[in-house]
mmCIF file of the N, C-alpha and C atoms, coordinates in Angstrom:
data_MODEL
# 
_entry.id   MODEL 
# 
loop_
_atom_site.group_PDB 
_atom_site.id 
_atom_site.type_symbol 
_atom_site.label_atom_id 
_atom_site.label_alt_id 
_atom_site.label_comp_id 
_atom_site.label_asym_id 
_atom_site.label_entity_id 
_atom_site.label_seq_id 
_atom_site.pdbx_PDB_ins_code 
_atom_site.Cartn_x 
_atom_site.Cartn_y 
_atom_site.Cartn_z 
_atom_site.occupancy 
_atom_site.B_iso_or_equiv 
_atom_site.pdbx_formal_charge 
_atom_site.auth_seq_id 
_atom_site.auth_comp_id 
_atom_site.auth_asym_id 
_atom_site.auth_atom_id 
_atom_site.pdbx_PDB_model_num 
ATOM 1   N N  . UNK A 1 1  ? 55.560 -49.276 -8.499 1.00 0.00 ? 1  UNK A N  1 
ATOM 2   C CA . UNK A 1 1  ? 55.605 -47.881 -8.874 1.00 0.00 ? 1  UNK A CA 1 
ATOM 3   C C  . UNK A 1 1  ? 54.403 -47.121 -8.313 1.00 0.00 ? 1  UNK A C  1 
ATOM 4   N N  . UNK A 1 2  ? 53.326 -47.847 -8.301 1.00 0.00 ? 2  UNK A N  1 
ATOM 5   C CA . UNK A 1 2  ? 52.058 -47.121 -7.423 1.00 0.00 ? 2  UNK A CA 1 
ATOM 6   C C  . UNK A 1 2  ? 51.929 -46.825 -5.950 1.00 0.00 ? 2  UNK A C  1 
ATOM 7   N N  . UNK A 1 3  ? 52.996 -47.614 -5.559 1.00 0.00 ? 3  UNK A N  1 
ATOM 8   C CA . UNK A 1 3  ? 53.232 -47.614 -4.214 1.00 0.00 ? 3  UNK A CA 1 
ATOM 9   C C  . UNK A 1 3  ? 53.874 -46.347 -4.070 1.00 0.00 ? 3  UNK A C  1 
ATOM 10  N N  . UNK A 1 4  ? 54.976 -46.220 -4.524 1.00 0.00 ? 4  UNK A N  1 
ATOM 11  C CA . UNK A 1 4  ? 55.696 -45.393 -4.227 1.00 0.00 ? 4  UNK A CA 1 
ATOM 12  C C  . UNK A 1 4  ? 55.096 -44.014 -4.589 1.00 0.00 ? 4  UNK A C  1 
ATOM 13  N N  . UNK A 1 5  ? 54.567 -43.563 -5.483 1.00 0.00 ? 5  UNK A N  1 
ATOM 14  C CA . UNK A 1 5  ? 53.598 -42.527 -5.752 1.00 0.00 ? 5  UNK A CA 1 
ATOM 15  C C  . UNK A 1 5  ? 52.650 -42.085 -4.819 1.00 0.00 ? 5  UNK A C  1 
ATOM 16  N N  . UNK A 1 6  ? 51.782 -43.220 -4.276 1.00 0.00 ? 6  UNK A N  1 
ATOM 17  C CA . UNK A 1 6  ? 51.410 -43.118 -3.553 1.00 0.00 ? 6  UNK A CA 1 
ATOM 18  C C  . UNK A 1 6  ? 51.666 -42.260 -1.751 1.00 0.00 ? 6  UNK A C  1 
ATOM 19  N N  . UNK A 1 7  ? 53.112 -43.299 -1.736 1.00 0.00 ? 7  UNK A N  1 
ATOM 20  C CA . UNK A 1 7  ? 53.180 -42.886 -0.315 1.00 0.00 ? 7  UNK A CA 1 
ATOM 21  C C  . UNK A 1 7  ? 53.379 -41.753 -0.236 1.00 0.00 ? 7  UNK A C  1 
ATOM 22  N N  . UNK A 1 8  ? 54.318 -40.862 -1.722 1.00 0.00 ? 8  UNK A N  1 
ATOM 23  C CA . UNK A 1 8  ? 55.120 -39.383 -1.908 1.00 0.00 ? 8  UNK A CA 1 
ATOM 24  C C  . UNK A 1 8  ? 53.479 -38.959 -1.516 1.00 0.00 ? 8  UNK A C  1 
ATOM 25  N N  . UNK A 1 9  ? 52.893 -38.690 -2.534 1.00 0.00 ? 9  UNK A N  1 
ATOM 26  C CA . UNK A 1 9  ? 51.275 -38.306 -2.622 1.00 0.00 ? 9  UNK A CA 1 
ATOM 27  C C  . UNK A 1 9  ? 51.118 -37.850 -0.636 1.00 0.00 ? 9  UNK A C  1 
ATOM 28  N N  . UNK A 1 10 ? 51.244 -39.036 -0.162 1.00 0.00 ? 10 UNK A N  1 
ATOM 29  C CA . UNK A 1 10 ? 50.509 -38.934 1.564  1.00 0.00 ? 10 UNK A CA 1 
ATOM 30  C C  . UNK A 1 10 ? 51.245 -38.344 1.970  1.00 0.00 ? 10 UNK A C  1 
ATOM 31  N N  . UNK A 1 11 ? 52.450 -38.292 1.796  1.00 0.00 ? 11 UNK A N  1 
ATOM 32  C CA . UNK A 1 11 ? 53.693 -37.902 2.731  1.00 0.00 ? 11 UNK A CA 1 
ATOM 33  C C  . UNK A 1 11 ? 53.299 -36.169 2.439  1.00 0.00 ? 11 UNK A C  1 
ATOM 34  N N  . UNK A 1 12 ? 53.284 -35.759 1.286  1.00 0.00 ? 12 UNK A N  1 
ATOM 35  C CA . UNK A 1 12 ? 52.978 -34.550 0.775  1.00 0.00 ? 12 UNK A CA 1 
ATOM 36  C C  . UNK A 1 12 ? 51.939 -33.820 1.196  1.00 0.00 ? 12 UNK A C  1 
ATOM 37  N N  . UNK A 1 13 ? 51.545 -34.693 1.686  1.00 0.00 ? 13 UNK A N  1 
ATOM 38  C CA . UNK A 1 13 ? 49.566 -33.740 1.842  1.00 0.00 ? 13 UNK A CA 1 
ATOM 39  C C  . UNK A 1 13 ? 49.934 -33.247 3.122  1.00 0.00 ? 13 UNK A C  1 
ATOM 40  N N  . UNK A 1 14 ? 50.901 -33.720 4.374  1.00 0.00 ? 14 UNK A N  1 
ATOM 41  C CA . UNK A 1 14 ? 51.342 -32.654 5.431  1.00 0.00 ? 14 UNK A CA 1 
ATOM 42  C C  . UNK A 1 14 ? 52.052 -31.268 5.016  1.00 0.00 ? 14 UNK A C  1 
ATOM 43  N N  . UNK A 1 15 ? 52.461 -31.133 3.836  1.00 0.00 ? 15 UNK A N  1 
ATOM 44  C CA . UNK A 1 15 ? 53.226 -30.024 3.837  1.00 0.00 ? 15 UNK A CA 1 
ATOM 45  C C  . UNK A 1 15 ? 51.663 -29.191 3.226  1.00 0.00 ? 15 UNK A C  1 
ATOM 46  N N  . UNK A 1 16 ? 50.555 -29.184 2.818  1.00 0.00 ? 16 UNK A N  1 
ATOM 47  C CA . UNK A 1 16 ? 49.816 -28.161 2.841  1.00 0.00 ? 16 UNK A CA 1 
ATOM 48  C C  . UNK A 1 16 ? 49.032 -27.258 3.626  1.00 0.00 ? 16 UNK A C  1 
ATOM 49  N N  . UNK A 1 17 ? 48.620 -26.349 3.049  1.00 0.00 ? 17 UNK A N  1 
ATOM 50  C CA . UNK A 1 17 ? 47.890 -25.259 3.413  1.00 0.00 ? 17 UNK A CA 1 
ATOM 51  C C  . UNK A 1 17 ? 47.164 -25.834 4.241  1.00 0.00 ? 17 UNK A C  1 
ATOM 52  N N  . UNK A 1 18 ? 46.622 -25.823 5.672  1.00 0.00 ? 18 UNK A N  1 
ATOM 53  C CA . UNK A 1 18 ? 45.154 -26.059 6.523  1.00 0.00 ? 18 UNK A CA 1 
ATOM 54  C C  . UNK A 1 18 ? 44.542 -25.410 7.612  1.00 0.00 ? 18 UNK A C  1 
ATOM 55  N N  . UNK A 1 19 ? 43.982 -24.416 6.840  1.00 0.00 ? 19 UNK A N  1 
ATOM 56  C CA . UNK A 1 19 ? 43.694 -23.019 7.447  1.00 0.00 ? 19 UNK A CA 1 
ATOM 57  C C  . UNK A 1 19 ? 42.780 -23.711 8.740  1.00 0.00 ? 19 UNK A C  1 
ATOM 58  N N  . UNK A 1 20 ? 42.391 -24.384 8.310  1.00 0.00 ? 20 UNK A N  1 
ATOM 59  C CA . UNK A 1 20 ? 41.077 -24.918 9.779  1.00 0.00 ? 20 UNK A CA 1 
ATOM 60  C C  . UNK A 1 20 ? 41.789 -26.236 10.757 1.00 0.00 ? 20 UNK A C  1 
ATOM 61  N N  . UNK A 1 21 ? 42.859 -26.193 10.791 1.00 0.00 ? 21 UNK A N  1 
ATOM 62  C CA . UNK A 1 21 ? 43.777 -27.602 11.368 1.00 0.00 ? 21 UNK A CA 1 
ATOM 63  C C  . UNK A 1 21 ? 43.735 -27.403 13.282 1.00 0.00 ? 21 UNK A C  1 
ATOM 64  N N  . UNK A 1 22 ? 43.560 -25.991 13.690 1.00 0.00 ? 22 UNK A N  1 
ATOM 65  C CA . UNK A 1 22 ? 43.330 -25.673 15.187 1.00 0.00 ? 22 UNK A CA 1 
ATOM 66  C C  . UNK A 1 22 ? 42.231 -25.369 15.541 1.00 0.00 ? 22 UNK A C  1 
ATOM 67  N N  . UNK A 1 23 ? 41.475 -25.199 14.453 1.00 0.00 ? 23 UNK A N  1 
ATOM 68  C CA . UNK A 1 23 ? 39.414 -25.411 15.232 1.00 0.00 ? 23 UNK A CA 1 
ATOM 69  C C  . UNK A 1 23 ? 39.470 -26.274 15.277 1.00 0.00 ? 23 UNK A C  1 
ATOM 70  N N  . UNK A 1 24 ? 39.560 -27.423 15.320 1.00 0.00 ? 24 UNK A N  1 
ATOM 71  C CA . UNK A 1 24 ? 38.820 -28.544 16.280 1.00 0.00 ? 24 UNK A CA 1 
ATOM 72  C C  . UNK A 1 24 ? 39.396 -28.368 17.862 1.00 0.00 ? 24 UNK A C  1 
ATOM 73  N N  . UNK A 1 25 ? 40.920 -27.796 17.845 1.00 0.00 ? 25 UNK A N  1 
ATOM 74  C CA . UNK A 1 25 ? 41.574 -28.261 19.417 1.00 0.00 ? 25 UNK A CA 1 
ATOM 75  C C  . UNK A 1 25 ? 40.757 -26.838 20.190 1.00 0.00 ? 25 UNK A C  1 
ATOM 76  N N  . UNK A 1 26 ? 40.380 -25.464 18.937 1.00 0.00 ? 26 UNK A N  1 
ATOM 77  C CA . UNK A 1 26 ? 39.800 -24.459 19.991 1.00 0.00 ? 26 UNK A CA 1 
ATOM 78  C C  . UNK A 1 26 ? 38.365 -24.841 20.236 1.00 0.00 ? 26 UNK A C  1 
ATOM 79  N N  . UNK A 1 27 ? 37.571 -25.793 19.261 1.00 0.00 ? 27 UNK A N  1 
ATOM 80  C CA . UNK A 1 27 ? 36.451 -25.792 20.187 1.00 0.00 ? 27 UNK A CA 1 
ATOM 81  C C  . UNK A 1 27 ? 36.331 -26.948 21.131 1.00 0.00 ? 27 UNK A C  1 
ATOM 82  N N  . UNK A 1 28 ? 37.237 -27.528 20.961 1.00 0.00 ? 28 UNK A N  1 
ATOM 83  C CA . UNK A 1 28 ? 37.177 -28.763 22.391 1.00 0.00 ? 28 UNK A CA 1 
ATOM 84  C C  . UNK A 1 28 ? 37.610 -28.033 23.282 1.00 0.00 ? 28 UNK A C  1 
ATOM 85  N N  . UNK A 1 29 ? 38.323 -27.317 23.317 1.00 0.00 ? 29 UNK A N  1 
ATOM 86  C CA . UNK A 1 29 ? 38.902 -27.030 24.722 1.00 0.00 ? 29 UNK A CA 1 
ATOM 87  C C  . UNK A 1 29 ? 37.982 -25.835 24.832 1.00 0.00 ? 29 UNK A C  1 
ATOM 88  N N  . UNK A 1 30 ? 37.268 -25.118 24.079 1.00 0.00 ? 30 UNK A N  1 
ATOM 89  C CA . UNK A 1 30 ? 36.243 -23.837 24.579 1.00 0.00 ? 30 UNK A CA 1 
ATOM 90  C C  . UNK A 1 30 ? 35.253 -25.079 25.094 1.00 0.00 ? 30 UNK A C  1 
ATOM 91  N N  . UNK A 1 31 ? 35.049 -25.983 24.634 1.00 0.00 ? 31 UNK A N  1 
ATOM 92  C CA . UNK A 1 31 ? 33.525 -27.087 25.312 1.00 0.00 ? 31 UNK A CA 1 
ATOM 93  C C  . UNK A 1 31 ? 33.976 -27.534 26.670 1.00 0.00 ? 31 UNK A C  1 
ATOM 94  N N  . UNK A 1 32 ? 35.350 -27.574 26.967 1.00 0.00 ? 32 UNK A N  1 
ATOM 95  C CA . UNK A 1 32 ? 35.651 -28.134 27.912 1.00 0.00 ? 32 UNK A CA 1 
ATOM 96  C C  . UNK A 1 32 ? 35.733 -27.353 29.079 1.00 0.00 ? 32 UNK A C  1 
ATOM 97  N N  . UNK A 1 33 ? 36.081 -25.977 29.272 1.00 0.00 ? 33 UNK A N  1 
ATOM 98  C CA . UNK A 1 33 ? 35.763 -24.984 29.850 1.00 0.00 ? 33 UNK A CA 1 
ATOM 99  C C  . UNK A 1 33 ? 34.712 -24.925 30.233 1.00 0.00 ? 33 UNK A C  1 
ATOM 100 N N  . UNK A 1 34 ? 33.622 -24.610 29.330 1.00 0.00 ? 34 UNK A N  1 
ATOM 101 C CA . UNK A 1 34 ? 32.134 -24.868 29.498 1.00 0.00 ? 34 UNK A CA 1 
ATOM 102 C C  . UNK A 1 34 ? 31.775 -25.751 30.380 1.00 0.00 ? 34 UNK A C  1 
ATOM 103 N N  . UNK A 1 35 ? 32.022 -26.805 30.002 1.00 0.00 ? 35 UNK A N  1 
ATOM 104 C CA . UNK A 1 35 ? 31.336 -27.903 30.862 1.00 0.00 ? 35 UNK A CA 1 
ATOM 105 C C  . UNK A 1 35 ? 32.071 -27.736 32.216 1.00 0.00 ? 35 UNK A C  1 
ATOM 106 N N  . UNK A 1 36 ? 33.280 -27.379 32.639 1.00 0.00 ? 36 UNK A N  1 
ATOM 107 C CA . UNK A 1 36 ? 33.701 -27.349 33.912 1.00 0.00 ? 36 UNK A CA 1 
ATOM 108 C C  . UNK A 1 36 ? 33.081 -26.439 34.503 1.00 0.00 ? 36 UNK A C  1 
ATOM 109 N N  . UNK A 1 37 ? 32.773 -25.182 34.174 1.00 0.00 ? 37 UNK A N  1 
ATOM 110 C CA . UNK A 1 37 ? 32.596 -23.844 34.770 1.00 0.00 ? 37 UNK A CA 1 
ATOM 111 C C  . UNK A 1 37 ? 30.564 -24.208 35.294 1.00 0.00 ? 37 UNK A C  1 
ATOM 112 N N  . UNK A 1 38 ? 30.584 -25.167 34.198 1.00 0.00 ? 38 UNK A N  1 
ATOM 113 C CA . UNK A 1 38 ? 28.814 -25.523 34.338 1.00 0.00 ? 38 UNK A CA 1 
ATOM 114 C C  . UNK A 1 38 ? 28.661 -26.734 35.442 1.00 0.00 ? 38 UNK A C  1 
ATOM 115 N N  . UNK A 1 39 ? 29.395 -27.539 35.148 1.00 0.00 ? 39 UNK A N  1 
ATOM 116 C CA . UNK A 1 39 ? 29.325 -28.537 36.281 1.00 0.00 ? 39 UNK A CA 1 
ATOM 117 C C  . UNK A 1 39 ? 30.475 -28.851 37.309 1.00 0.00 ? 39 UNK A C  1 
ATOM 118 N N  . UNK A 1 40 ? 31.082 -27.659 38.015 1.00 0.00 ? 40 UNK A N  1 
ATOM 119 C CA . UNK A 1 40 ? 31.869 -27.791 38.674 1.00 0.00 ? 40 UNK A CA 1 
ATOM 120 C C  . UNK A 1 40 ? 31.211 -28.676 39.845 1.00 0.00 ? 40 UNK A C  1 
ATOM 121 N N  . UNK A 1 41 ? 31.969 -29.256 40.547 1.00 0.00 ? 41 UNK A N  1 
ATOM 122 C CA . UNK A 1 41 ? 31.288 -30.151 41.443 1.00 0.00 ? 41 UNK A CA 1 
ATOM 123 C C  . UNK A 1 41 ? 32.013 -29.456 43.135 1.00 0.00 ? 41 UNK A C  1 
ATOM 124 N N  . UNK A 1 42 ? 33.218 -29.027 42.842 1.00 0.00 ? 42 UNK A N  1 
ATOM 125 C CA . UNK A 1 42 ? 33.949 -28.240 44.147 1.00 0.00 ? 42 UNK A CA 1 
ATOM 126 C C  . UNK A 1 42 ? 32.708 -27.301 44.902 1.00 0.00 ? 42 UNK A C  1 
ATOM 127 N N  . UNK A 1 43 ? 32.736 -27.562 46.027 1.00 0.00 ? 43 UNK A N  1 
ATOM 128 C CA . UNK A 1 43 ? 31.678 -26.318 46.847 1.00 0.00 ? 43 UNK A CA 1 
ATOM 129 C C  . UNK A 1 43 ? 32.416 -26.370 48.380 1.00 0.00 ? 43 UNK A C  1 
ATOM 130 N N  . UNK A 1 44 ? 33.085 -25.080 48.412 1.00 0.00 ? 44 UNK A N  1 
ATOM 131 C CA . UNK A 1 44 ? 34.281 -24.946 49.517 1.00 0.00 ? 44 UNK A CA 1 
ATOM 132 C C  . UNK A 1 44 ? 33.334 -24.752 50.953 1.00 0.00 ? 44 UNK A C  1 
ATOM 133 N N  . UNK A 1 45 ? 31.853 -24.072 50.737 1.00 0.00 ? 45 UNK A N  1 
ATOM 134 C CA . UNK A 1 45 ? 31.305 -24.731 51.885 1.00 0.00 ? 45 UNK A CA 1 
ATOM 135 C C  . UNK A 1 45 ? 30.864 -26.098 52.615 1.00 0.00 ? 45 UNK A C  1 
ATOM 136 N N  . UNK A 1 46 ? 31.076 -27.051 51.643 1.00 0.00 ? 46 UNK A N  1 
ATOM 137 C CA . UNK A 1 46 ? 31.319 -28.525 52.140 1.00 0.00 ? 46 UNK A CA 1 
ATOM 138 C C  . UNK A 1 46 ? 32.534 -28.872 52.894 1.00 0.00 ? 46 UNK A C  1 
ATOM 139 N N  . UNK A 1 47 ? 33.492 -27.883 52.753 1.00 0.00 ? 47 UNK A N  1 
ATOM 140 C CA . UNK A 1 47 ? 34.768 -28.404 53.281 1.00 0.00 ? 47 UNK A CA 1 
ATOM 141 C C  . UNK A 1 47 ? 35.324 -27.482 54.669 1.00 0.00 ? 47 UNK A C  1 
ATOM 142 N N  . UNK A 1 48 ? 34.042 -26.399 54.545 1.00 0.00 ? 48 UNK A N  1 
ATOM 143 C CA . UNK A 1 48 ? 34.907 -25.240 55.286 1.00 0.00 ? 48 UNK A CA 1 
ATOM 144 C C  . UNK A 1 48 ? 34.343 -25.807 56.697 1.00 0.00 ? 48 UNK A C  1 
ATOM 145 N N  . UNK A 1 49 ? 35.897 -25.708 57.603 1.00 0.00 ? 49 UNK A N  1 
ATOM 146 C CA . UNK A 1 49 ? 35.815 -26.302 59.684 1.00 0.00 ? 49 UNK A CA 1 
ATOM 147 C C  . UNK A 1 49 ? 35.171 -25.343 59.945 1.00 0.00 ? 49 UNK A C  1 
ATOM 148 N N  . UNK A 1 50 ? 33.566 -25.740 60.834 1.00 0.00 ? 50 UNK A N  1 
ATOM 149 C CA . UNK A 1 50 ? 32.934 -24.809 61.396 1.00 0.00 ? 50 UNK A CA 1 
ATOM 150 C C  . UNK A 1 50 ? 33.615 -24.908 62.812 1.00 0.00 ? 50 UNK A C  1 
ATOM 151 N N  . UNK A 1 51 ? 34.295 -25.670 63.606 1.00 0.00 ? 51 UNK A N  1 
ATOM 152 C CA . UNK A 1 51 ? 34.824 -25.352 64.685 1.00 0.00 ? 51 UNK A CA 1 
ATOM 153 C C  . UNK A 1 51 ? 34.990 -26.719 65.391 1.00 0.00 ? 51 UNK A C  1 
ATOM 154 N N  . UNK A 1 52 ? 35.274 -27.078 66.577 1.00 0.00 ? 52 UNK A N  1 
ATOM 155 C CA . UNK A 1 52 ? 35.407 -28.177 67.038 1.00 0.00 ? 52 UNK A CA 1 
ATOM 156 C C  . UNK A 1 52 ? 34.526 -29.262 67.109 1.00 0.00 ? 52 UNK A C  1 
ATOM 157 N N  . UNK A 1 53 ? 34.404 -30.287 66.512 1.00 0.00 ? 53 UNK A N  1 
ATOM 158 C CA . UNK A 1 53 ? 33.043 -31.320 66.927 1.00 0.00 ? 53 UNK A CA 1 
ATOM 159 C C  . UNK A 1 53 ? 32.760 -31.919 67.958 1.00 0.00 ? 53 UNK A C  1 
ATOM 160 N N  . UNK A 1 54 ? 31.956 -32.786 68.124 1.00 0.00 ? 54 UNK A N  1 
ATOM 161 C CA . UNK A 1 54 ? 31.585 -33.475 68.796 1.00 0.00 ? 54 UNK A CA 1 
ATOM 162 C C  . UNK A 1 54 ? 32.903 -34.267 69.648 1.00 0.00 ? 54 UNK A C  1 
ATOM 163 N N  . UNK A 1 55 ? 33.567 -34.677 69.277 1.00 0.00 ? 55 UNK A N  1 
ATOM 164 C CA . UNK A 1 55 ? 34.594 -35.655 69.793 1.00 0.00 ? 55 UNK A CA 1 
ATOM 165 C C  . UNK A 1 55 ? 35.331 -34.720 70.811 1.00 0.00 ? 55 UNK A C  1 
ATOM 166 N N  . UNK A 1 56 ? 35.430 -33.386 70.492 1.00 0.00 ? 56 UNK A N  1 
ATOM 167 C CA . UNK A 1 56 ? 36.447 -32.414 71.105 1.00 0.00 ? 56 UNK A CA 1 
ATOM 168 C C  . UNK A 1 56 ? 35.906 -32.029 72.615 1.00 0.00 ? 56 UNK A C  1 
ATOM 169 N N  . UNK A 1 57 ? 34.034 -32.052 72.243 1.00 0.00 ? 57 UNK A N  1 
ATOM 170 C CA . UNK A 1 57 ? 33.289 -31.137 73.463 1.00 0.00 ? 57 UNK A CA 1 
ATOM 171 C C  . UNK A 1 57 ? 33.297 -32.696 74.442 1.00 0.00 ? 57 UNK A C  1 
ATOM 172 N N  . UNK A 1 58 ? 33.448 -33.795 74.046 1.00 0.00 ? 58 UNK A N  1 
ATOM 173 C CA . UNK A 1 58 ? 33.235 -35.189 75.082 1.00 0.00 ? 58 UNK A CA 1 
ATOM 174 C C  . UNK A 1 58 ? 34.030 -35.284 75.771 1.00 0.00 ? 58 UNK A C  1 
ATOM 175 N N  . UNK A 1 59 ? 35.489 -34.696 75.174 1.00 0.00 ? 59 UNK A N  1 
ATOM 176 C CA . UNK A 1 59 ? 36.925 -35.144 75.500 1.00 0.00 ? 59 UNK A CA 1 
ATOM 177 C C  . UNK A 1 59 ? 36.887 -33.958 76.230 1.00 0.00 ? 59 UNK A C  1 
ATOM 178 N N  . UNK A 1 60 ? 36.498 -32.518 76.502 1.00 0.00 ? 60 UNK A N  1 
ATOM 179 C CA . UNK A 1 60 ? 36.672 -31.440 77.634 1.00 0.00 ? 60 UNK A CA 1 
ATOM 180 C C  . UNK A 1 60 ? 35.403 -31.881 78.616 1.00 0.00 ? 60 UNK A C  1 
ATOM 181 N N  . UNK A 1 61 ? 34.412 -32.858 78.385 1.00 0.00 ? 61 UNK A N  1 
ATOM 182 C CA . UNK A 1 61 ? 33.216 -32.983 79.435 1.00 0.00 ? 61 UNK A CA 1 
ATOM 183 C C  . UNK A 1 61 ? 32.516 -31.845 79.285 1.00 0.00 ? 61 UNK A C  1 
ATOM 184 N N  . UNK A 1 62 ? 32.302 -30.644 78.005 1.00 0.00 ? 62 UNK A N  1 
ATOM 185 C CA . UNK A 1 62 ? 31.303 -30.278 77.987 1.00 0.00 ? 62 UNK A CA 1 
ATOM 186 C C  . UNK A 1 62 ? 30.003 -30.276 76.640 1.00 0.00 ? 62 UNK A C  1 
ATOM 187 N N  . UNK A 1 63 ? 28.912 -29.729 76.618 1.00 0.00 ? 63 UNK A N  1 
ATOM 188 C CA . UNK A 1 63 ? 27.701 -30.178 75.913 1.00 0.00 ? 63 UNK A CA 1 
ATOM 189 C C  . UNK A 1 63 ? 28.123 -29.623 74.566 1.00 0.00 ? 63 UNK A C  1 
ATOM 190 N N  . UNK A 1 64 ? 27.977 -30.329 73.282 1.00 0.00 ? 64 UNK A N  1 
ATOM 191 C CA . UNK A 1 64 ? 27.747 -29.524 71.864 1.00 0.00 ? 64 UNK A CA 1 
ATOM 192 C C  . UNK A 1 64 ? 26.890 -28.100 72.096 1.00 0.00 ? 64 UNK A C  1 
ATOM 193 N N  . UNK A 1 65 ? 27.674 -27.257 71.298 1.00 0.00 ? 65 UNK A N  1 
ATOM 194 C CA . UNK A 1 65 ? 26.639 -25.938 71.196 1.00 0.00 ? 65 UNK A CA 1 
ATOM 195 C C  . UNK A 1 65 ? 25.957 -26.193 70.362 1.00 0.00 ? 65 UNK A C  1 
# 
């Protein structure tokens, strides 16, 4: 009989009131923002083609600028 009281009891406690049940998911995901915007690691001048390399000026026979 305690069992069963019990489980009603747990089963029940989802149907209440929990005014604070989505602050935790808004401040993880506001921390998580944060930390991306702070430690983004992307830097598009690492990636951006300044123009033909080395391999290109050997293969026409003339000097790197």
């Amino acid at each position: 009989m305690g069992r069963a009281i019990l489980a009603i009891s747990g089963s029940a406690a989802g149907f209440l009131n929990r005014p604070f049940a989505s602050l935790g998911t808004t401040v993880a995901g506001f921390c998580r923002q944060l930390t991306g915007l702070m430690f983004d690691t992307y830097r598009p001048e690492r990636h951006y083609m300044r123009g033909p390399g080395p391999a290109c000026a050997a293969k026409r026979g003339r000097a790197p600028d």
